[in-house]
C-alpha positions in Angstrom: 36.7 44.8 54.6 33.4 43.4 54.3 32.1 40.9 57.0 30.1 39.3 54.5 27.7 37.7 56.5 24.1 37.7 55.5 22.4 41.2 56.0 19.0 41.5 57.7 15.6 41.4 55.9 15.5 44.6 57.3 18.5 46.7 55.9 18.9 48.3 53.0 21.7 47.3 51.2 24.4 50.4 51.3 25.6 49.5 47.7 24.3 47.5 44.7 25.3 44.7 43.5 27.9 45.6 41.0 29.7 48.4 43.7 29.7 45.3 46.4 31.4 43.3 43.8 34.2 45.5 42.8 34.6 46.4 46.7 35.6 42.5 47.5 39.3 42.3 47.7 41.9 39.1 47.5 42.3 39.5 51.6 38.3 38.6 51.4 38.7 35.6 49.8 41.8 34.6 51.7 39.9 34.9 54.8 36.6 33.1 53.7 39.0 29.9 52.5 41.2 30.0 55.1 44.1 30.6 53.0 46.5 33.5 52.6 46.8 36.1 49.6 49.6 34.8 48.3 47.7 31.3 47.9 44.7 33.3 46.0 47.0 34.9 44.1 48.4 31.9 42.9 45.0 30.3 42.2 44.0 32.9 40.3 47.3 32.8 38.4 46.7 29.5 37.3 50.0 28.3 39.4 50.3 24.6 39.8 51.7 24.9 43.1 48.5 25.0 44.8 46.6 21.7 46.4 43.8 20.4 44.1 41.1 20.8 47.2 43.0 23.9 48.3 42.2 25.6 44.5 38.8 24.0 44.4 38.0 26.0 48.4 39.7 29.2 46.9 37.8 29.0 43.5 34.4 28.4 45.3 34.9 31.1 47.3 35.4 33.4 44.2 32.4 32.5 42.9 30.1 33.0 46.4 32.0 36.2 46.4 31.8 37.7 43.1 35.5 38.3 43.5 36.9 40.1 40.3 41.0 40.2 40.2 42.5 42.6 38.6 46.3 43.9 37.8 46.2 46.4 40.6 44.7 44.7 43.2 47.3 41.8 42.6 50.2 44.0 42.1 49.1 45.5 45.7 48.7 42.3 47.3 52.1 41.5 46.4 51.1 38.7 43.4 52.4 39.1 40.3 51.4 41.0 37.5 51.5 39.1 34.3 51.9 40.7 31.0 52.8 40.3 27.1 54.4 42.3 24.8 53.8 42.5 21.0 56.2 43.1 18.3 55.3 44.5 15.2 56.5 46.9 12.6 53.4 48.9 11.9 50.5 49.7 13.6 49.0 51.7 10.5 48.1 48.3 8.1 44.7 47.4 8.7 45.6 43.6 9.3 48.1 44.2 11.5 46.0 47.2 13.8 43.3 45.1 13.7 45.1 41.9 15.1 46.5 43.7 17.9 42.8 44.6 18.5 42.4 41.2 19.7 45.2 40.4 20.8 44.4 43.4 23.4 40.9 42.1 24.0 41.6 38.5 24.5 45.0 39.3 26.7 42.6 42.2 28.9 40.0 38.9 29.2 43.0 36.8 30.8 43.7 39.8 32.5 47.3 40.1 31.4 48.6 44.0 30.4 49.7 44.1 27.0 52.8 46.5 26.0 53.8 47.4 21.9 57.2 47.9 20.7 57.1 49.4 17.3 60.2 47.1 14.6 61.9 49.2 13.0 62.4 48.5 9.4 65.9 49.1 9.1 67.3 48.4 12.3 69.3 45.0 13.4 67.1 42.1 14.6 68.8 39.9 16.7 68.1 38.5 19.6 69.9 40.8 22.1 67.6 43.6 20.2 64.5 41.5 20.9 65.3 40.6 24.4 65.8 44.6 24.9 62.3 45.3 23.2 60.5 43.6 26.6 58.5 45.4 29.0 60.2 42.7 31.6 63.0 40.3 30.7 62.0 36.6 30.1 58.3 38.0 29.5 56.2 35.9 26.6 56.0 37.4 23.3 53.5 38.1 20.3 54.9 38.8 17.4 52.5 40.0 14.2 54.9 39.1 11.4 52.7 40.0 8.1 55.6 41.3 6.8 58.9 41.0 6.2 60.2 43.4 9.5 57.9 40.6 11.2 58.8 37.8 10.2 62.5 39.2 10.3 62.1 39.6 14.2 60.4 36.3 14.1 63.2 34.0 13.1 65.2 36.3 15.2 63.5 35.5 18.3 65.2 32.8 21.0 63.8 29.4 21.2 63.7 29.7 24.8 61.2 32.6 24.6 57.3 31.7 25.6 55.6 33.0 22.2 53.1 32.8 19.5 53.3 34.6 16.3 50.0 35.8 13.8 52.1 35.0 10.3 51.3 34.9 6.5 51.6 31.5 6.0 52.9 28.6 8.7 56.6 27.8 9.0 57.5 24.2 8.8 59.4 22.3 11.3 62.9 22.8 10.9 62.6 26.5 10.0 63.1 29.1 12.0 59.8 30.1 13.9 58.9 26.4 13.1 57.0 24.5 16.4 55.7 27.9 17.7 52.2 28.4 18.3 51.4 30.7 14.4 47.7 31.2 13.7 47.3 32.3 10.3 44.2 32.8 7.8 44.1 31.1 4.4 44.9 33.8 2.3 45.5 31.5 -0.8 42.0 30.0 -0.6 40.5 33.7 -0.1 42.3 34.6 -3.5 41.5 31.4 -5.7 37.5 31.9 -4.3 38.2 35.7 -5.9 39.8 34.8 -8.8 37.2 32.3 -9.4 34.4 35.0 -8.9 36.0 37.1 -11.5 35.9 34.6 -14.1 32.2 33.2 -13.4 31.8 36.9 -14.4 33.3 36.2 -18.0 36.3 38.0 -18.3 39.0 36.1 -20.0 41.8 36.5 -17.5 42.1 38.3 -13.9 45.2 40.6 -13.5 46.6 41.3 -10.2 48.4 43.6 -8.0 50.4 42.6 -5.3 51.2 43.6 -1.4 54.7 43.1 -0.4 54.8 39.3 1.1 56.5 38.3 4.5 58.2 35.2 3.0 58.9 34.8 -0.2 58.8 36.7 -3.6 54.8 35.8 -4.5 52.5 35.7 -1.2 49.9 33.4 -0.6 47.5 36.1 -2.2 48.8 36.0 -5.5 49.9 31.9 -5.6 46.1 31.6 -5.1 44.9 33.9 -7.7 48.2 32.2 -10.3 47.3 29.1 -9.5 43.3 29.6 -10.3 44.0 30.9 -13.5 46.5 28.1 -14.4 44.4 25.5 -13.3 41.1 26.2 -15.2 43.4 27.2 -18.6 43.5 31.0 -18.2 46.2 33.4 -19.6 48.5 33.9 -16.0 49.9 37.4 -16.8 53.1 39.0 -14.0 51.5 40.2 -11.4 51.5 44.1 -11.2 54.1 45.4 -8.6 52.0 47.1 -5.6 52.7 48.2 -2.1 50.2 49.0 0.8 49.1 52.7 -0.2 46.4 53.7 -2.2 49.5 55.9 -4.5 51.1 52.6 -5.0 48.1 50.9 -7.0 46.9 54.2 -8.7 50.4 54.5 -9.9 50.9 50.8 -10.9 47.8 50.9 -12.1 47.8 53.9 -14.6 49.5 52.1 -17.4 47.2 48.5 -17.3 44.3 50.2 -16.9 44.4 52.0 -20.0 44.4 48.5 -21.9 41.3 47.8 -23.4 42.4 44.4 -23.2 42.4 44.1 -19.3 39.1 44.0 -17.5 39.4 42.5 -14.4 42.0 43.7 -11.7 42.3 41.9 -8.5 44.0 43.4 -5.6 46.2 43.0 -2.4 44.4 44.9 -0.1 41.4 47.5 -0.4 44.1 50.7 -0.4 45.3 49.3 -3.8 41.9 49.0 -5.3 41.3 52.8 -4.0 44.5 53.6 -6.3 43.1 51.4 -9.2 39.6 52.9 -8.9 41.3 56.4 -9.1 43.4 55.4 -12.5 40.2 53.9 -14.1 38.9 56.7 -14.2 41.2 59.2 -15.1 41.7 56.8 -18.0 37.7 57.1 -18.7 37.4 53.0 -18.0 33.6 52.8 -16.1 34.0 50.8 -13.4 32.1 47.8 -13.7 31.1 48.4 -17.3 34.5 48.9 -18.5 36.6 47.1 -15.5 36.0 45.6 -12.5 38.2 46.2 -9.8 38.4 44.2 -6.6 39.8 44.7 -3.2 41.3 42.1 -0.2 40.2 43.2 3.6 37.1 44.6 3.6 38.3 48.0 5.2 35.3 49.7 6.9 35.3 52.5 3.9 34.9 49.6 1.2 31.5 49.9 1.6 31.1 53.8 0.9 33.5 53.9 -1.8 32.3 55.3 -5.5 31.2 52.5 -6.4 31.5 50.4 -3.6 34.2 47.7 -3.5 33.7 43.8 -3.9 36.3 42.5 -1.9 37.2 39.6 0.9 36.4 39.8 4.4 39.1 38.5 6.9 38.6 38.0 10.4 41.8 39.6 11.9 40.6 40.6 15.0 39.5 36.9 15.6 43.2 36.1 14.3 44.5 38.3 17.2 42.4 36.7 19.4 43.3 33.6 18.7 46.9 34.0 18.4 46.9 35.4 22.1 45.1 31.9 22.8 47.6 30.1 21.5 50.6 31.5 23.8 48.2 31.3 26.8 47.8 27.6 26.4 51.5 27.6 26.2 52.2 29.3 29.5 49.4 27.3 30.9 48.5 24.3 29.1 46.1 23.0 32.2 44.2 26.4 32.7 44.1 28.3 29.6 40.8 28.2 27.7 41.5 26.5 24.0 42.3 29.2 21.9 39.4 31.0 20.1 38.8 30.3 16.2 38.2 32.8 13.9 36.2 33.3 10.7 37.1 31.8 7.3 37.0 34.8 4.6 34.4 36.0 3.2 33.5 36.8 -0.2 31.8 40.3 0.2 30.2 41.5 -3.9 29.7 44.9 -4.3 29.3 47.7 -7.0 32.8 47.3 -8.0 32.4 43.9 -10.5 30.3 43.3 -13.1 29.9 40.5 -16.2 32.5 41.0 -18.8 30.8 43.2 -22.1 33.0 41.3 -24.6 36.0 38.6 -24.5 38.5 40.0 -26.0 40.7 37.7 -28.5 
């Protein structure tokens, strides 16, 4: 251990500044405060069952140090690692990959470790099967519940769980998940501020392609872009069935896009407009002259695309972060930082749109 008294004007420091700061350890700040680990593991916990001036000494002495805690050093020093684990059916969707992003940053920031269990689609969701998904029993939950699996695993979950959930749209109280701690972005504003693009563009009507929804039948994607058209007296056609995969739009796609008559397609996600982009073509629509086709993301290859894709930027890493905000306020509502906002969407215009050539009757 380090005596950590002042060195003489004449010695040379044996490490810099960074190497003395990762060499403090917890037993260092005990014996600076006069305190035991246990007590500066608690402190740096955030457990109330420390004195006020006790924490303030232990704190200070962090700071004079340059005392950096970590999961090791407190799981040798006998303190308790703490820890989340997230729930979610895919990894593979950009949303959802993206959210657990953050979530890992902003978890690795509160230093907690962070363990995934993978839903399976098909398999039973109660809560015995949730409680068995844990790292550790009784440990707090996120739960990224974009779709259906989610949301399933979701209402599923125990009330007396500690957990926070990243969702489609907020449950209201009464429901199941309802109370919770959800962040969520505004995907029905996103798709009305789309929609509403497309026709300052003058095309008579904007079709669209869905993504499966969480919750209900129509997502919040599509009641935006219905609800647009309805409200400034445009023909609402049914919304083309889509999935997540670029093969899902191309082949929903192949038969609309053929219609003279349809010259504006908005979509999902980007992976749908890939598809769409891909059926325009083979049906020799030029893409914006002919059609323009518009994505929901703003997946890192939407910008070297052929042409590249107007679509809407979402901030899901901030959504992760947040949401991991959320259930840290929970578990400590007098430590925890307030929980991180994130970004409204973002209406990114590309190569993809264009103005109408014609309205057709």
């Amino acid at each position: 251990m380090q005596n950590h008294t002042p060195a003489r004007r004449d010695e040379e420091p044996s490490q810099d500044g960074a190497d003395r700061q990762r060499s403090v350890s917890i037993f260092d700040v005990a014996k600076a405060a006069g305190v035991s680990h246990q007590t500066v593991s608690r402190v740096v916990n955030g457990s109330p069952k420390v004195k006020k001036a006790t924490r303030e000494r232990v704190l200070q002495v962090i700071d004079e140090l340059g005392y950096k805690p970590n999961r090791l050093a407190r799981a040798l020093a006998g303190g308790v690692v703490r820890s989340v684990t997230v729930l979610t059916s895919d990894t593979t969707l950009y949303g959802a990959s993206l959210a657990l992003r953050g979530i890992e940053e902003a978890a690795r920031a509160a230093d907690f470790a962070v363990s995934v269990s993978v839903l399976d689609e098909n398999a039973p969701l109660t809560p015995d099967d949730v409680a068995g998904r844990l790292a550790r029993p009784g440990e707090p939950v996120l739960v990224i519940a974009f779709n259906e699996p989610g949301e399933r695993v979701w209402r599923a979950l125990p009330a007396e769980f500690s957990a926070a959930a990243v969702v489609e749209r907020p449950h209201e109280a009464g429901q199941a998940g309802g109370g919770r701690p959800e962040a969520w972005l505004d995907d029905r504003a996103a798709a009305a501020q789309a929609t509403r693009y497309l026709l300052g563009l003058g095309h008579r009507t904007v079709h669209y392609m869905t993504i499966p929804s969480s919750t209900t039948r129509v997502g919040q994607r599509a009641e935006g872009w219905r609800d647009t058209l309805s409200a400034a007296g445009h023909p609402v056609s049914e919304p083309l069935e889509g999935g997540w995969s670029p093969r899902s739009g191309y082949l929903a796609a192949r038969s609309v896009v053929a219609d003279p008559q349809v010259t504006a397609v908005l979509c999902g996600n980007d992976d749908l407009a890939l598809g769409v982009l891909r059926a325009a073509r083979e049906a020799g629509r030029d893409v914006p002259g002919d059609l323009s086709v518009m994505g929901f993301d703003d997946a890192p290859y939407a910008a070297y695309t052929h042409p590249t894709l107007t679509t809407v930027r979402l901030d899901f890493e901030g959504l992760g972060r947040g949401a991991f905000g959320m259930l840290h306020r929970l578990l400590d509502p007098d430590n925890a930082p307030a929980p991180s906002l994130w970004a409204e969407p973002e209406l990114i215009v590309r190569e993809s749109t264009g103005p109408a050539r014609h309205r057709p009757a």
